[in-house]
PDBQT receptor file of N, H, CA, C and O in Angstrom, charges set to zero:
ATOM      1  N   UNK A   1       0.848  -1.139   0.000  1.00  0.00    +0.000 N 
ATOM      2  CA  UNK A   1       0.000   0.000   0.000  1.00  0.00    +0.000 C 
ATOM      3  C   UNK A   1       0.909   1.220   0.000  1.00  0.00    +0.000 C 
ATOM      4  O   UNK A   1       1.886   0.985   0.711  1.00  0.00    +0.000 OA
ATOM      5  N   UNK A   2       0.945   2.396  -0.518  1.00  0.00    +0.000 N 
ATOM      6  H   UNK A   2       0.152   2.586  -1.096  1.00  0.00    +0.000 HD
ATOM      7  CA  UNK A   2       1.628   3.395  -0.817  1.00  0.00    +0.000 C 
ATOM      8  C   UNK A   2      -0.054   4.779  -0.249  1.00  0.00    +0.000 C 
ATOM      9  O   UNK A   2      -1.266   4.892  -0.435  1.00  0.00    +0.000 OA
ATOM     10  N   UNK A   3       1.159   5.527   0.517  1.00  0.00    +0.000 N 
ATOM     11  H   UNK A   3       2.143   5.435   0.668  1.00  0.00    +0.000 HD
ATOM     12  CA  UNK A   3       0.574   6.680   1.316  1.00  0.00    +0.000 C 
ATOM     13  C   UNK A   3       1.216   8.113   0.917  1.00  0.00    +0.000 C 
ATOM     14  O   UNK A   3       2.359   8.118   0.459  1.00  0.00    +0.000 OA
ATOM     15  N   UNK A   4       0.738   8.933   1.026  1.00  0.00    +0.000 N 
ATOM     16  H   UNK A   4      -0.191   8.928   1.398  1.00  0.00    +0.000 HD
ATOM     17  CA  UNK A   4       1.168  10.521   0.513  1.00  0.00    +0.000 C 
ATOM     18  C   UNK A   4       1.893  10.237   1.851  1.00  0.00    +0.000 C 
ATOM     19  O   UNK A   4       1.475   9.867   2.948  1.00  0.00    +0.000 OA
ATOM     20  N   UNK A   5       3.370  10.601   1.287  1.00  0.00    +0.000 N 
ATOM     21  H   UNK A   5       3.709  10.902   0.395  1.00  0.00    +0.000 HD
ATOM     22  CA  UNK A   5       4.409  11.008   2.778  1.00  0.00    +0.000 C 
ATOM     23  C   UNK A   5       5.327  12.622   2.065  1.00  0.00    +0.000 C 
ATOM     24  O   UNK A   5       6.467  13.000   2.334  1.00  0.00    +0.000 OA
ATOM     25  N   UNK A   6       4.730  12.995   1.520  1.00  0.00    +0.000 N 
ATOM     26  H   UNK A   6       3.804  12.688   1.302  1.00  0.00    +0.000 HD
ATOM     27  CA  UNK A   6       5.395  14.446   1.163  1.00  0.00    +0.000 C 
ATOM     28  C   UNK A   6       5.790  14.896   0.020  1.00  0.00    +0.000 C 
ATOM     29  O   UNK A   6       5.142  14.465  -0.933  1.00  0.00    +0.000 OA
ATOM     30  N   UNK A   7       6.616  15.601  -0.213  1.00  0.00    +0.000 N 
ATOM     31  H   UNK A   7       7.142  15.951   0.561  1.00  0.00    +0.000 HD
ATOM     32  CA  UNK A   7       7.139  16.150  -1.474  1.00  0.00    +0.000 C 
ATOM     33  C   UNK A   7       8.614  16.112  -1.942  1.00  0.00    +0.000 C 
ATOM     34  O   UNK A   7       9.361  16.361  -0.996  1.00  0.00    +0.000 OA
ATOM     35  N   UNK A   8       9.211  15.900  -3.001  1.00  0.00    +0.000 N 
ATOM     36  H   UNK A   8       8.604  15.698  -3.769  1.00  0.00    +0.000 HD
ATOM     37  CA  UNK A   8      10.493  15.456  -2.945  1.00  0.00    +0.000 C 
ATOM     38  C   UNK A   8      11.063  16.771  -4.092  1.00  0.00    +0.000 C 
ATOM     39  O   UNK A   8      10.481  17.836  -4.299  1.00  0.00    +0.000 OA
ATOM     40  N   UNK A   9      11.937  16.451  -4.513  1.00  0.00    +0.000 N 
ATOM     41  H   UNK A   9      12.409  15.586  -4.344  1.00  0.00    +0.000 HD
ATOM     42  CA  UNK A   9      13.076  17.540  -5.378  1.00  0.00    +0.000 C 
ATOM     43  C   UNK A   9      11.931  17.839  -7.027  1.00  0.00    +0.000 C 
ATOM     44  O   UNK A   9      11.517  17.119  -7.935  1.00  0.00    +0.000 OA
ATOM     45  N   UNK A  10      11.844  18.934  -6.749  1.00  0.00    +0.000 N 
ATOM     46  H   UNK A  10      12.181  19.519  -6.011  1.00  0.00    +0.000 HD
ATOM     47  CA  UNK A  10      10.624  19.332  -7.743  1.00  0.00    +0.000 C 
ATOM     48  C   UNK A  10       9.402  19.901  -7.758  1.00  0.00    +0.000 C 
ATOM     49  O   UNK A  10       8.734  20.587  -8.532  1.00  0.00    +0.000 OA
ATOM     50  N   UNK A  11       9.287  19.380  -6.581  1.00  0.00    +0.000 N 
ATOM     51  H   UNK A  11       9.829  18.823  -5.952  1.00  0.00    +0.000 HD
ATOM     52  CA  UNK A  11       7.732  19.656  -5.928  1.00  0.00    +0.000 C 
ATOM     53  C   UNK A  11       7.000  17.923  -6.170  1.00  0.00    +0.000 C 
ATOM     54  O   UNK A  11       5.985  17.713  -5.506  1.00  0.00    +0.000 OA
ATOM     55  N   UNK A  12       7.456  16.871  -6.992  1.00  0.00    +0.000 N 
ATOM     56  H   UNK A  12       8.280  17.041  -7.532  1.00  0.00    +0.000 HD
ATOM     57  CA  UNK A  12       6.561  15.934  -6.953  1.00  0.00    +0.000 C 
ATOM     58  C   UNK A  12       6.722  15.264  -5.709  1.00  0.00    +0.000 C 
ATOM     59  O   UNK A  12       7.668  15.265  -4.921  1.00  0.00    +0.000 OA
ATOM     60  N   UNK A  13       5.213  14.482  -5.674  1.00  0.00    +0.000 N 
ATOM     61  H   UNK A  13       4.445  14.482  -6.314  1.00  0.00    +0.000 HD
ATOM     62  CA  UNK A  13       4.561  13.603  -4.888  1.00  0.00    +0.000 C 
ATOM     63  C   UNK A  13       5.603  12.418  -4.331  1.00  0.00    +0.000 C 
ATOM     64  O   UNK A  13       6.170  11.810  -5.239  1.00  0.00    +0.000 OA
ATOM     65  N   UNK A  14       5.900  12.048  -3.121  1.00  0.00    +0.000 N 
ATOM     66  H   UNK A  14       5.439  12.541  -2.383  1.00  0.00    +0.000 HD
ATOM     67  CA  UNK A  14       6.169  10.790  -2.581  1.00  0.00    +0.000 C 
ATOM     68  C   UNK A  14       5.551  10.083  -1.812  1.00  0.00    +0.000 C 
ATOM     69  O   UNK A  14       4.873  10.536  -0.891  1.00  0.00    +0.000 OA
ATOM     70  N   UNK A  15       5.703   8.739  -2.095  1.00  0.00    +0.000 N 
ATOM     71  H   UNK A  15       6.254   8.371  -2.844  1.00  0.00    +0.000 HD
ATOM     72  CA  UNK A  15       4.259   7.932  -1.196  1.00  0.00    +0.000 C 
ATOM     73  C   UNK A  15       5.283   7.048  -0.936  1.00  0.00    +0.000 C 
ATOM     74  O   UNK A  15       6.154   6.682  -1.725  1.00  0.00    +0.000 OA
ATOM     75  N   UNK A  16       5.087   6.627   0.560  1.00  0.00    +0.000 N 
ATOM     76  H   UNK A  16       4.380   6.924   1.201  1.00  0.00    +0.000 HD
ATOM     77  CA  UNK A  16       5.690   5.796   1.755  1.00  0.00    +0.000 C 
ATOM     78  C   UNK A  16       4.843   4.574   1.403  1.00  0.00    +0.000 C 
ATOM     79  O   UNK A  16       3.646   4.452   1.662  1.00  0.00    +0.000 OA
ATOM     80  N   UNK A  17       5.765   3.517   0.663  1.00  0.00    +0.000 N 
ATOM     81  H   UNK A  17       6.737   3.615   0.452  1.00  0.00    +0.000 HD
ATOM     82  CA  UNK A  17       4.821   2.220   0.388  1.00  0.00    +0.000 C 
ATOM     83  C   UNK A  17       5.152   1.308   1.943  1.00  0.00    +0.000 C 
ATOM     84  O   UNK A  17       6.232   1.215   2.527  1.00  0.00    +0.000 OA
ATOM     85  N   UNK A  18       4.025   0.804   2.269  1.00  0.00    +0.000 N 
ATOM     86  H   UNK A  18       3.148   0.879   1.796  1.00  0.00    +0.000 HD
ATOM     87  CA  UNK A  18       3.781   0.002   3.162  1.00  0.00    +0.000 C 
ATOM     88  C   UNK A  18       3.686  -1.908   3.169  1.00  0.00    +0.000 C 
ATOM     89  O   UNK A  18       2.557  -2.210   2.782  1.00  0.00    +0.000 OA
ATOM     90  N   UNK A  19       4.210  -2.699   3.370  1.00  0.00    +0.000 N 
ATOM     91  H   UNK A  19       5.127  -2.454   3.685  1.00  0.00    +0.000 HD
ATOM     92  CA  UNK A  19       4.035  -4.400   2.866  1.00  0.00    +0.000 C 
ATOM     93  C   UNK A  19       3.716  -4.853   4.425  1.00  0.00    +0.000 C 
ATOM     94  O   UNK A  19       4.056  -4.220   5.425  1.00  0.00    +0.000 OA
ATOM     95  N   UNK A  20       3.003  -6.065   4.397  1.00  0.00    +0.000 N 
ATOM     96  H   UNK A  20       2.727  -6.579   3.586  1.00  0.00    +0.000 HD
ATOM     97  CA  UNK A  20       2.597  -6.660   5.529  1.00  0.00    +0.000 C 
ATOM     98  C   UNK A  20       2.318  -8.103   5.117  1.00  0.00    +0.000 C 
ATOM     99  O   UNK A  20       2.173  -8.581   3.992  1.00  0.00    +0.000 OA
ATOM    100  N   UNK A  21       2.276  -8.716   6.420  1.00  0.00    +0.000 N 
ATOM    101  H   UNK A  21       2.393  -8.328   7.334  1.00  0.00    +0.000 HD
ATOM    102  CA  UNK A  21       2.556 -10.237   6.256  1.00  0.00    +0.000 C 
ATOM    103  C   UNK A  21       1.156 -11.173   5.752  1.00  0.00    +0.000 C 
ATOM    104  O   UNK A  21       0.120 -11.025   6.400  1.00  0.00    +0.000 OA
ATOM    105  N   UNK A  22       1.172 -11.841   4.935  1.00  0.00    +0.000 N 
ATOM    106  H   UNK A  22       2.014 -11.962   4.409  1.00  0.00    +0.000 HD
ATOM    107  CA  UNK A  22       0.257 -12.583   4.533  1.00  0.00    +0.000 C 
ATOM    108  C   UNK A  22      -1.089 -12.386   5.472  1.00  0.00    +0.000 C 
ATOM    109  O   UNK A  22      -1.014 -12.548   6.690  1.00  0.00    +0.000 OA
ATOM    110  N   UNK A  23      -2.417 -11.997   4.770  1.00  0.00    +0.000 N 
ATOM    111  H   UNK A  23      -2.477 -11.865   3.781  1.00  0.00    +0.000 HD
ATOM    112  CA  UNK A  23      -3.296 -11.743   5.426  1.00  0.00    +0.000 C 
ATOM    113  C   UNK A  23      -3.376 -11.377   7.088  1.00  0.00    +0.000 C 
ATOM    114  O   UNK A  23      -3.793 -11.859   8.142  1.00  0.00    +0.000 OA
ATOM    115  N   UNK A  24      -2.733 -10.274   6.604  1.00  0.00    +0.000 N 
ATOM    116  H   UNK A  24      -2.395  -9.883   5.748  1.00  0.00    +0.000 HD
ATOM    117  CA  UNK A  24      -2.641  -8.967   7.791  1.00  0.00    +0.000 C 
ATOM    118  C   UNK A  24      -3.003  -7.761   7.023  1.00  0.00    +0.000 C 
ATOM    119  O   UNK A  24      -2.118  -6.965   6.708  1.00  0.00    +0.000 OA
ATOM    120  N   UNK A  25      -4.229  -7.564   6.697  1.00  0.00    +0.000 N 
ATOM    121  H   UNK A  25      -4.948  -8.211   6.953  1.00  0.00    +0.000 HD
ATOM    122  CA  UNK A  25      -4.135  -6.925   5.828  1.00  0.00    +0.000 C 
ATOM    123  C   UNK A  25      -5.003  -5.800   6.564  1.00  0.00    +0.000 C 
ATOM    124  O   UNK A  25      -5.165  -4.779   5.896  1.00  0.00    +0.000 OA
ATOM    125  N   UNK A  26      -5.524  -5.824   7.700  1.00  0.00    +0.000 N 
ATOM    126  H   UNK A  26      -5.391  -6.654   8.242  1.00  0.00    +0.000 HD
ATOM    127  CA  UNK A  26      -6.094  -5.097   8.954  1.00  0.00    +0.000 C 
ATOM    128  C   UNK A  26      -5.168  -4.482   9.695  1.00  0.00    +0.000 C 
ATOM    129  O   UNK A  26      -5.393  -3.287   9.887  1.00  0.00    +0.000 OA
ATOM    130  N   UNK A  27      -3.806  -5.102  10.364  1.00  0.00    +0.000 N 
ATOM    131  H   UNK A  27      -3.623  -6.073  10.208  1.00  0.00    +0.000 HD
ATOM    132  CA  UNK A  27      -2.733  -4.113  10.211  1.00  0.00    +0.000 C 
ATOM    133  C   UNK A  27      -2.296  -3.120   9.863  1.00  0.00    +0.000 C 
ATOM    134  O   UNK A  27      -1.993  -2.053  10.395  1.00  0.00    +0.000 OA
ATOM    135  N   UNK A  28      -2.263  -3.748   8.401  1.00  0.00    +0.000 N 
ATOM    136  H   UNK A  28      -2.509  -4.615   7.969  1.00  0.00    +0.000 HD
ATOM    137  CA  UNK A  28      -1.454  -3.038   7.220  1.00  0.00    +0.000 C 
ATOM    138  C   UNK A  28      -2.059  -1.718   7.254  1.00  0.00    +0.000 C 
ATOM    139  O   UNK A  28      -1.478  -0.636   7.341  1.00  0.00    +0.000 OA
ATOM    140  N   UNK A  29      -3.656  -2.017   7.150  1.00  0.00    +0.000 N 
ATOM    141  H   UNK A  29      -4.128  -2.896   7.078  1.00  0.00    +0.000 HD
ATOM    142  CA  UNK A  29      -4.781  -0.430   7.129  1.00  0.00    +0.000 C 
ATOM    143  C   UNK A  29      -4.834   0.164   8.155  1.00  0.00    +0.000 C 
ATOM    144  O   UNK A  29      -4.903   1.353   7.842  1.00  0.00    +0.000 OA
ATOM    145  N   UNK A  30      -4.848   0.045   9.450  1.00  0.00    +0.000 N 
ATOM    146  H   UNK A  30      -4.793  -0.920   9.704  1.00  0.00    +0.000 HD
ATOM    147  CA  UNK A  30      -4.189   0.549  10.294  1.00  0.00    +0.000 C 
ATOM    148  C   UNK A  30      -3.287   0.932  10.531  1.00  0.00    +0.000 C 
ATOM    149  O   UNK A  30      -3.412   1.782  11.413  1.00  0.00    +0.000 OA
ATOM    150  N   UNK A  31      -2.258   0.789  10.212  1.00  0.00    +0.000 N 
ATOM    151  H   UNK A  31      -2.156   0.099   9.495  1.00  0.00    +0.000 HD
ATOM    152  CA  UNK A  31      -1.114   1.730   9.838  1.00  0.00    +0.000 C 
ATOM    153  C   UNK A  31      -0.938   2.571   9.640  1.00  0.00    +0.000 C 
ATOM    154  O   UNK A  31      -0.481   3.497  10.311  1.00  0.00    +0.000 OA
ATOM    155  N   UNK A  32      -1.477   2.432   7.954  1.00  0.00    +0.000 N 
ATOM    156  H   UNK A  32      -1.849   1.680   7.410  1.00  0.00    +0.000 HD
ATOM    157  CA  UNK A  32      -1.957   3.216   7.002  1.00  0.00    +0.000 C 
ATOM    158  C   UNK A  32      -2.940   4.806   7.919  1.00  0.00    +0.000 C 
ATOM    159  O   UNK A  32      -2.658   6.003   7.975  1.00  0.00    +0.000 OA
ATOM    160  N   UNK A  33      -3.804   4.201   8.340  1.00  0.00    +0.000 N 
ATOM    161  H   UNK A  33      -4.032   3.229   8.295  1.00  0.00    +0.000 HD
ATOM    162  CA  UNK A  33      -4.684   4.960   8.484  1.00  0.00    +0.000 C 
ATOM    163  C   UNK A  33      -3.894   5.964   9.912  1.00  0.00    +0.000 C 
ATOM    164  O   UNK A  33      -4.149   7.168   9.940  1.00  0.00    +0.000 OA
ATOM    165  N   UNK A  34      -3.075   5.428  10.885  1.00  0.00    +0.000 N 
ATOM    166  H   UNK A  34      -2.868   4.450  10.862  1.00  0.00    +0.000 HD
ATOM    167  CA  UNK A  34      -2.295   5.854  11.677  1.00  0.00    +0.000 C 
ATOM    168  C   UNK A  34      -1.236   6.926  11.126  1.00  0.00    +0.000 C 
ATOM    169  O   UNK A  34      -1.027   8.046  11.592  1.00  0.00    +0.000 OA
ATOM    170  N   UNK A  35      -0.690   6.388  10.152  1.00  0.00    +0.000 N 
ATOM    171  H   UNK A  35      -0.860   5.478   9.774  1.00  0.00    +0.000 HD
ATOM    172  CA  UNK A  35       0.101   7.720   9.717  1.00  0.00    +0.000 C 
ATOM    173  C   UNK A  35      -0.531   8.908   8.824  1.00  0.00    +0.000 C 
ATOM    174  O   UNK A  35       0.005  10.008   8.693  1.00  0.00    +0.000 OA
ATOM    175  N   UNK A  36      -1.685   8.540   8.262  1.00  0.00    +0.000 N 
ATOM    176  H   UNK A  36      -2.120   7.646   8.369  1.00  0.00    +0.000 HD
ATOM    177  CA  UNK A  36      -2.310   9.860   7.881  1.00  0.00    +0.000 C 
ATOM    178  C   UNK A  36      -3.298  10.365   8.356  1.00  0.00    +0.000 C 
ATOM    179  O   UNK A  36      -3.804  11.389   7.898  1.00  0.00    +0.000 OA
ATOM    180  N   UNK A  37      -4.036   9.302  10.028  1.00  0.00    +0.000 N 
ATOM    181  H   UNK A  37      -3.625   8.470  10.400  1.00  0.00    +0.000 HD
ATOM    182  CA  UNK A  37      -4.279  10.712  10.734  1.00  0.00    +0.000 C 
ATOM    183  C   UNK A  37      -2.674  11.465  12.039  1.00  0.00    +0.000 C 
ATOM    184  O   UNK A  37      -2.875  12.235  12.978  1.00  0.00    +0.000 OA
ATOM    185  N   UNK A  38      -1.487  10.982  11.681  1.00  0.00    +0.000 N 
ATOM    186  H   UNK A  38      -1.324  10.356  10.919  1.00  0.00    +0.000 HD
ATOM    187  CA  UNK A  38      -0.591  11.430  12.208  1.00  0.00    +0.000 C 
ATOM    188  C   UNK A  38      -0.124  12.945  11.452  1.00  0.00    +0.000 C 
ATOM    189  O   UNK A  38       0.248  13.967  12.029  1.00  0.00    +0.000 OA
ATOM    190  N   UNK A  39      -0.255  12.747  10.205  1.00  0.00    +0.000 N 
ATOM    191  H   UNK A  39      -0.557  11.917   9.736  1.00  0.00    +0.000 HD
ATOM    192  CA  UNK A  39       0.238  13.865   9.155  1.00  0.00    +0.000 C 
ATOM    193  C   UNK A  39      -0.559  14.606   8.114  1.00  0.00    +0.000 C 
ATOM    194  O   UNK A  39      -1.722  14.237   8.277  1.00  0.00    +0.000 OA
ATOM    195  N   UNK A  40      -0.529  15.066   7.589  1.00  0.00    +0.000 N 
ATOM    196  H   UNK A  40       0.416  15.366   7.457  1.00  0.00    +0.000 HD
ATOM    197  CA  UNK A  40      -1.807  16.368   6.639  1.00  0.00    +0.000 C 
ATOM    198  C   UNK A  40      -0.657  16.028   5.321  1.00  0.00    +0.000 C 
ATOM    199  O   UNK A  40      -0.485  16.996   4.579  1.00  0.00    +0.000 OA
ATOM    200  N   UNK A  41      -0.040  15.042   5.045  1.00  0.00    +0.000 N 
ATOM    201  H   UNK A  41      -0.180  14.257   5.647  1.00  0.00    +0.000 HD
ATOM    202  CA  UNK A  41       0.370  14.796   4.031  1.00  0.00    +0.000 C 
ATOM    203  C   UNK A  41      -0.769  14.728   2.343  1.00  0.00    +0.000 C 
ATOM    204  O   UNK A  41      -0.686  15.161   1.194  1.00  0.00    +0.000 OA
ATOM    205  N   UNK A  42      -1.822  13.841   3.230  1.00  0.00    +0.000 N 
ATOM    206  H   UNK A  42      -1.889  13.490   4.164  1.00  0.00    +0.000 HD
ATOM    207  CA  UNK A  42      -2.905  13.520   1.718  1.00  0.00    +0.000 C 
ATOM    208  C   UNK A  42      -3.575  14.591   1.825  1.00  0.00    +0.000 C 
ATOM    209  O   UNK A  42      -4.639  14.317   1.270  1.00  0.00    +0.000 OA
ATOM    210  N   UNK A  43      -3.659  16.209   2.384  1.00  0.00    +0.000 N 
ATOM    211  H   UNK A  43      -2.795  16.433   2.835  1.00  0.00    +0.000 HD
ATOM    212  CA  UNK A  43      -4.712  16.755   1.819  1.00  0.00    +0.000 C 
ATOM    213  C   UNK A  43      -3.975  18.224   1.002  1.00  0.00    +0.000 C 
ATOM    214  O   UNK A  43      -4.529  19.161   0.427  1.00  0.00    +0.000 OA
ATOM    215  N   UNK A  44      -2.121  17.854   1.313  1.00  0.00    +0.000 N 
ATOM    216  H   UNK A  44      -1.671  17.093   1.780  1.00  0.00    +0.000 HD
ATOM    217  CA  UNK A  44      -1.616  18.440   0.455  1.00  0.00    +0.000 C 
ATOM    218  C   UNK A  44      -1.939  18.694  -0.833  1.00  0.00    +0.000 C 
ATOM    219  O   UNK A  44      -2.959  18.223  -1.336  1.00  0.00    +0.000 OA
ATOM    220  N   UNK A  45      -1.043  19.518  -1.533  1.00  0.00    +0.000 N 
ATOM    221  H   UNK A  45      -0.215  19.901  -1.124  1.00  0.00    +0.000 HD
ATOM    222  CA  UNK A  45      -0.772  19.805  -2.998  1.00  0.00    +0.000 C 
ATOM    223  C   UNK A  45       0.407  20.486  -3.365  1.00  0.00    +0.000 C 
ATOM    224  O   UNK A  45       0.827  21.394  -2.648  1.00  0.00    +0.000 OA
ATOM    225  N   UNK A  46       1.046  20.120  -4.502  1.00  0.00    +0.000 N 
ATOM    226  H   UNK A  46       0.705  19.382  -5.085  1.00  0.00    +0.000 HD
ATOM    227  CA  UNK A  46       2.192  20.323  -4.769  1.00  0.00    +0.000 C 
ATOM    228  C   UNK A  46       2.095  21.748  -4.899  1.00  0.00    +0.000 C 
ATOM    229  O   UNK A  46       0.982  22.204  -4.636  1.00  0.00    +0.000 OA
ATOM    230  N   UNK A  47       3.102  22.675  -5.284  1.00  0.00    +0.000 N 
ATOM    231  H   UNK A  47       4.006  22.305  -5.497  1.00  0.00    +0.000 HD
ATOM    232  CA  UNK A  47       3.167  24.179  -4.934  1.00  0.00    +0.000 C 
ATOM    233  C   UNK A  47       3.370  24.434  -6.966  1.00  0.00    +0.000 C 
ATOM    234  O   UNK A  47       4.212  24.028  -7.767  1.00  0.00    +0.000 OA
ATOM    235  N   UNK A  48       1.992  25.382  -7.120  1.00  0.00    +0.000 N 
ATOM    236  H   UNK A  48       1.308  25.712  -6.470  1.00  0.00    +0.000 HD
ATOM    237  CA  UNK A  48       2.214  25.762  -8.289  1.00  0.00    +0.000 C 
ATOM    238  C   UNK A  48       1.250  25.155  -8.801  1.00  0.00    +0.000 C 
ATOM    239  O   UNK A  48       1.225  25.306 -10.023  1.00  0.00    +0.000 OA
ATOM    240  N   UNK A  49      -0.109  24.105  -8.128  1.00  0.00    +0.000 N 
ATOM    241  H   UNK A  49      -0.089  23.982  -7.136  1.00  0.00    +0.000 HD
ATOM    242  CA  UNK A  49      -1.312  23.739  -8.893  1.00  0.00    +0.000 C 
ATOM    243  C   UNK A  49      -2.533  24.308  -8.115  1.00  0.00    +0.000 C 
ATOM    244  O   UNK A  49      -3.673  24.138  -8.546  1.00  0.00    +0.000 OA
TER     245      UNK A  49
């Protein structure tokens, strides 16, 4: 699973891919869902759109 984790050389998009162990896939979304209510990464936008 890949998450908005910021902006890199340019202004484009980087996404923090995430892997988890064979049907853990409730984890995995939890995670997920842990680091983007940790960060305001996904309601970004690159600078200049």
């Amino acid at each position: 699973m890949s998450v908005p984790a910021g902006f890199g050389e340019g202004g484009m998009p980087v996404g923090l891919q995430l892997i988890g162990n064979y049907f853990q896939e409730g984890t995995l979304l939890h995670a997920a869902h842990a680091f983007q209510q940790a960060t305001d990464w996904h309601a970004r936008t690159p600078s200049g759109f």
